[in-house]
C-alpha positions in Angstrom: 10.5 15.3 -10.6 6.9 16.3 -10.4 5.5 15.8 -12.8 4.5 19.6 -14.5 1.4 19.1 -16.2 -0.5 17.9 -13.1 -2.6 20.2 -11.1 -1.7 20.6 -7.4 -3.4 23.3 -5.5 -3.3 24.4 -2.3 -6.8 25.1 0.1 -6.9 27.4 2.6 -10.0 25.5 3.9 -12.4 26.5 7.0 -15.3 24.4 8.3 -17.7 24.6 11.3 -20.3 22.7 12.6 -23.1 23.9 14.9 -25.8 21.5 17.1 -28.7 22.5 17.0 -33.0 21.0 18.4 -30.5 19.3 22.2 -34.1 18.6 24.0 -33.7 20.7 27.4 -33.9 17.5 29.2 -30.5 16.5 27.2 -27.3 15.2 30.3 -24.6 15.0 27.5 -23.9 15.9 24.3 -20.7 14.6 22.3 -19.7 15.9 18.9 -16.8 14.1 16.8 -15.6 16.6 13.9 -13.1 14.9 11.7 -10.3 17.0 10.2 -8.5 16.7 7.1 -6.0 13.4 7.0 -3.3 12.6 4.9 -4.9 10.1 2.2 -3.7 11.8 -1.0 -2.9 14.8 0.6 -0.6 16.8 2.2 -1.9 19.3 5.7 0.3 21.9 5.7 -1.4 23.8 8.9 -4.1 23.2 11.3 -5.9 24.7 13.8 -9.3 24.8 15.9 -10.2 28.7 16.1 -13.2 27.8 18.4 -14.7 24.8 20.5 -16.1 24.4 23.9 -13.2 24.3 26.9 -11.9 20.6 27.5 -12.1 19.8 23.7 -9.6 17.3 22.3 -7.9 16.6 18.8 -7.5 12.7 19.0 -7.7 9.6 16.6 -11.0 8.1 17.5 -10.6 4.7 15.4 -6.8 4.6 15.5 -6.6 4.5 11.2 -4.8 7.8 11.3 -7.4 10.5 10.8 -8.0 13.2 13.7 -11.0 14.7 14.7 -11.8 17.4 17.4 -14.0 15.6 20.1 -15.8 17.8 21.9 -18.2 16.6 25.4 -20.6 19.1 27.3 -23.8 18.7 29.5 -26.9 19.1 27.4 -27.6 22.3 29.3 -24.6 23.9 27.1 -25.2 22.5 23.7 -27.6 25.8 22.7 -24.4 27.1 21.7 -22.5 24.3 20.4 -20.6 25.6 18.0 -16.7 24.3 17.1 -14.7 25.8 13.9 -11.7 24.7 12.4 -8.9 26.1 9.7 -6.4 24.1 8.1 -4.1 24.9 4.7 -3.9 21.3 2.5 -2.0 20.8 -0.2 -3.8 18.4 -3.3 -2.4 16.7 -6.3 -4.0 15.6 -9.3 -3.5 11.8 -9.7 -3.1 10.9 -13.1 -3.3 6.9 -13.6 -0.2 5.1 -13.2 -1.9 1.8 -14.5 0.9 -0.2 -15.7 -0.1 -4.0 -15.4 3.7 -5.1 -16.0 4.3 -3.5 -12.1 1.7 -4.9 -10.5 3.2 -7.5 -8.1 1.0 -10.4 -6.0 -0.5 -9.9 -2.7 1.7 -11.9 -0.4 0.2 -13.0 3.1 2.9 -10.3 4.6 0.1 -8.0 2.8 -3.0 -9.7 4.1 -1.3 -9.4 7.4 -0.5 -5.7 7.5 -4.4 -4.6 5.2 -6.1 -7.4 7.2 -8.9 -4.4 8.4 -9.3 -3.6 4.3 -10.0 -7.3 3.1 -12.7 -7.6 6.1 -15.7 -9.5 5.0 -18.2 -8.5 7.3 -18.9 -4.9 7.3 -22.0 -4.3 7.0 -23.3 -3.3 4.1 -20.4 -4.4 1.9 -19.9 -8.1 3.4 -18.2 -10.7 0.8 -21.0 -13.4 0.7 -21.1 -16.5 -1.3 -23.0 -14.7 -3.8 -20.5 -11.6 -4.2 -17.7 -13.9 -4.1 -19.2 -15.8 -7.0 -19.7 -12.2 -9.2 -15.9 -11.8 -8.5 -15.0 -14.8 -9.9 -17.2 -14.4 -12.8 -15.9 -11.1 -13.7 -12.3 -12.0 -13.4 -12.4 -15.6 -14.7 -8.4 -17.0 -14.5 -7.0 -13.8 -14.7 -4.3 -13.4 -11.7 -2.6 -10.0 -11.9 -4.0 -7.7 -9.4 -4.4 -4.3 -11.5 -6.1 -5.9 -14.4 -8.7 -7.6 -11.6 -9.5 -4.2 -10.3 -10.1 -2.9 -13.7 -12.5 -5.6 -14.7 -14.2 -5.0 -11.1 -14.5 -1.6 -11.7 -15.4 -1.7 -15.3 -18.0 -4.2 -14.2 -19.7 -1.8 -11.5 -19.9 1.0 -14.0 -21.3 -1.1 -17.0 -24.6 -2.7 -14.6 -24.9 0.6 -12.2 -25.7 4.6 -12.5 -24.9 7.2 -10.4 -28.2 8.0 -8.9 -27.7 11.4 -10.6 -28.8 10.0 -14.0 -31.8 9.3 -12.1 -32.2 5.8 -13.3 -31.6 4.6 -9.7 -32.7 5.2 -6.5 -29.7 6.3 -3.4 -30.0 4.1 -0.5 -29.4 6.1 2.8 -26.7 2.9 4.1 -24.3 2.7 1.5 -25.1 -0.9 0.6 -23.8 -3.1 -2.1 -27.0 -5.1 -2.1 -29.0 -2.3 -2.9 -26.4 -1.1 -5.5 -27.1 -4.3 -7.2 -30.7 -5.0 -6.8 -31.4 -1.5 -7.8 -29.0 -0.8 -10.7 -26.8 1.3 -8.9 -27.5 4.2 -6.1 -25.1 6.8 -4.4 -21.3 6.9 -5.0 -21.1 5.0 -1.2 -23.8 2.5 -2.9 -21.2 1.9 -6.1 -18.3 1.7 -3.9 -19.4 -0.3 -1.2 -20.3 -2.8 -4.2 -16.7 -2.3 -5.6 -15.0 -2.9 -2.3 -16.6 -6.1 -1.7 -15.7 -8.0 -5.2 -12.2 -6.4 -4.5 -12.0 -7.5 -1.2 -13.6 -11.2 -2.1 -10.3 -11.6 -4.9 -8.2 -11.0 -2.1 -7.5 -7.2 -2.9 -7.3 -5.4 -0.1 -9.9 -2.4 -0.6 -11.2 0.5 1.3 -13.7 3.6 1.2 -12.5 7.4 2.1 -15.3 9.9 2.8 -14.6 13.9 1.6 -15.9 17.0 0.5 -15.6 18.1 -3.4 -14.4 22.0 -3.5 -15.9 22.9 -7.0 -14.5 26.1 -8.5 -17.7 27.8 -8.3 -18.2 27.6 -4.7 -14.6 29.2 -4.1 -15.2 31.8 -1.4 -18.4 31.2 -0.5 -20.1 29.8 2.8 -21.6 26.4 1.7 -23.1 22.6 2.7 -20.7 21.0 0.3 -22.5 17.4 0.9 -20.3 14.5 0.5 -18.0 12.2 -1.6 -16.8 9.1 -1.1 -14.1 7.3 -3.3 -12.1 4.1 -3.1 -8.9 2.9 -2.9 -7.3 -0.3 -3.6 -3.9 -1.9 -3.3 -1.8 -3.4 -5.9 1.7 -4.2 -5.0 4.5 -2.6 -6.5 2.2 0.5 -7.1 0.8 1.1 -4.0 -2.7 2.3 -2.7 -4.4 3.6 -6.3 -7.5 5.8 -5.9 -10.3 5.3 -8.0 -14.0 7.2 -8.2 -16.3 4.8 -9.7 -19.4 7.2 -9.8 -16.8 10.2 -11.4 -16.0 6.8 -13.9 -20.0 6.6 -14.5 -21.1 10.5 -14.8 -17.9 12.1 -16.2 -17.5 12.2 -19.8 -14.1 10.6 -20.5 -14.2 9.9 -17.2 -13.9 6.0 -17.1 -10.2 5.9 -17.5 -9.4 8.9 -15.7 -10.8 7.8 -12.5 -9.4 4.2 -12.6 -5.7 4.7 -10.2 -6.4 8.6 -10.8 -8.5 11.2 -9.2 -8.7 14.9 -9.3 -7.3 17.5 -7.1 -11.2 18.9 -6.8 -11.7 17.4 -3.4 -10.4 16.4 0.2 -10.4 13.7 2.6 -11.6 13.9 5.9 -12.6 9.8 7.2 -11.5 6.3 6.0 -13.1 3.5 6.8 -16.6 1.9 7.4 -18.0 0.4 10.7 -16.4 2.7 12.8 -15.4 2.4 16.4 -15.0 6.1 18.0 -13.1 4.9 20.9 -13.5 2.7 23.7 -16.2 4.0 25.4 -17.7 5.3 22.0 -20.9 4.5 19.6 -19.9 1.9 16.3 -20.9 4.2 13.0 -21.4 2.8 10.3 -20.5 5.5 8.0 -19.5 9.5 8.2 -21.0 11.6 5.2 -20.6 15.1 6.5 -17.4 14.8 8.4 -19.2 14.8 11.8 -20.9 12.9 14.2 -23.0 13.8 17.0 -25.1 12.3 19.7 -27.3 13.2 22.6 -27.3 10.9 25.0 -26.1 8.2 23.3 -28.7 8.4 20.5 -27.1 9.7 17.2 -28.5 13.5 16.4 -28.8 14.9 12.9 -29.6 18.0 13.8 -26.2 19.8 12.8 -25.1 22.2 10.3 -22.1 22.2 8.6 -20.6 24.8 6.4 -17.2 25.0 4.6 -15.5 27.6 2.9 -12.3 27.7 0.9 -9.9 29.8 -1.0 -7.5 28.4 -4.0 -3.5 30.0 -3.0 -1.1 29.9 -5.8 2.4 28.9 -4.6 3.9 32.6 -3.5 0.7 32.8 -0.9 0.7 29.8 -0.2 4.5 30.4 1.2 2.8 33.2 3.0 0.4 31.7 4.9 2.8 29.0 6.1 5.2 32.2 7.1 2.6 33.8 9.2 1.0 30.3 11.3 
């Protein structure tokens, strides 16, 4: 049984996007908008209430998340404008950190995670040096869970959260930085925790969301970005973790080692991105969208989300009336 004491709540979630500065002399314009996915969560209903004609919902990098890809002549991208609506379902993930059920990684799980124990991604690439720090921090020990812990433990005892503004953010996500500056954003911390996961042979990887804090319920808003990390240990599973929530939340070092809060979806997993065959390589997606003109990435988008909280009679009610 569920257990009762955890919070699950259900989103009524809406989100658009909207292009904007396409030079007149623009040929193409191609927008990727990712949609919620199903890492930690459940999506209940979904919908695209407005795009351009010919738009599709496809997997661009074949991990499993969707996104509405939309491709117009630059003439028509004044208007660009696509809006979504979905109804996701989040539940509180309370650690489950039990060392005595962690099991080994076999080489049937470095077949099947072989695209989450990757060593050259940029930014996060397992060099001699990183693979050295690994070894460092978890000397002899072997079981998987306790490895993570001293990983994560480690990043959060050398780095901040460039919100305690003892560290600068980088604008790449980079472990290098992470280290050489004391820590960085929450991709800079993760990216850094990924890599000495990945170089003790733990398959690792980054997911990329928006936080929906209480007291922008209702309200039109840039939410920003999070990113968080998940790691695999066998006979547990995939196990969340939020090393910057570790690092800025009081208490919050235990609660956000193999547990997260229901504050927040997922929308991309996944670094060094290949949107299709015919499509650019991104390195990383922060606001849930890509865009470029002519091949050349744009930045010159708005996004806005809004979102209600349903308790479980409306949410009943809104699945009633799709």
């Amino acid at each position: 049984m569920p257990d009762a004491n955890l919070a699950e709540l259900t989103y009524q979630f809406r989100q658009s996007i909207e292009v904007r500065d396409v030079p007149a002399s623009a040929t193409t314009v191609r927008v990727w908008l990712w949609l919620p996915n199903d890492e930690g969560q459940s999506v209940l209903d979904l919908r695209v209430d407005g795009a351009p004609a010919g738009f599709r919902v496809i997997d661009p990098t074949g991990s499993g998340d969707r996104a509405v890809v939309v491709e117009v002549p630059g003439g028509r991208a004044g208007d660009l404008r696509i809006s979504t609506a979905a109804l996701v379902r989040r539940s509180e993930v309370r650690s489950v950190a039990d060392p005595s059920l962690a099991g080994p990684i076999t080489e049937v799980h470095r077949k099947a995670f072989a695209e989450d124990l990757r060593g050259d991604v940029p930014y996060m690439q397992v060099t001699a040096d990183i693979r050295a720090l690994a070894d460092r921090i978890c000397g002899t020990e072997s079981n998987v869970l306790l490895q993570a812990r001293a990983l994560y433990d480690h990043v959060i005892d050398t780095t901040d959260h460039y919100s305690r503004k003892t560290a600068p953010a980088s604008s790449s996500g980079c472990h290098e930085h992470c280290r050489a500056h004391g820590g960085g954003s929450c991709t800079d911390m993760h990216s850094l925790f990924i890599a000495l996961c990945r170089a003790r042979g733990i398959p690792a990887r980054i997911c990329f969301g928006s936080r929906l804090q209480p007291k922008n319920e209702g309200a039109e808003h840039d939410p920003g970005y999070r990113c968080w990390a998940t790691f695999f240990c066998p006979g547990l599973g995939w196990l969340p973790c939020d090393v910057a929530a570790g690092d800025t939340v009081e208490g919050g070092r235990d609660t956000y080692f193999a547990g997260l809060d229901a504050n927040r979806l997922c929308f991309v997993r996944g670094r060094d991105l290949q949107l299709g065959k015919d499509g650019p390589r991104v390195n990383i997606v922060t606001r849930a969208a890509w865009v470029e003109v002519d091949g050349v990435p744009h930045d010159a988008f708005a996004r806005t989300v809004s979102f209600r909280t349903l308790d479980r009679s409306t949410t009943a009610r809104a699945q009633a009336a799709r």
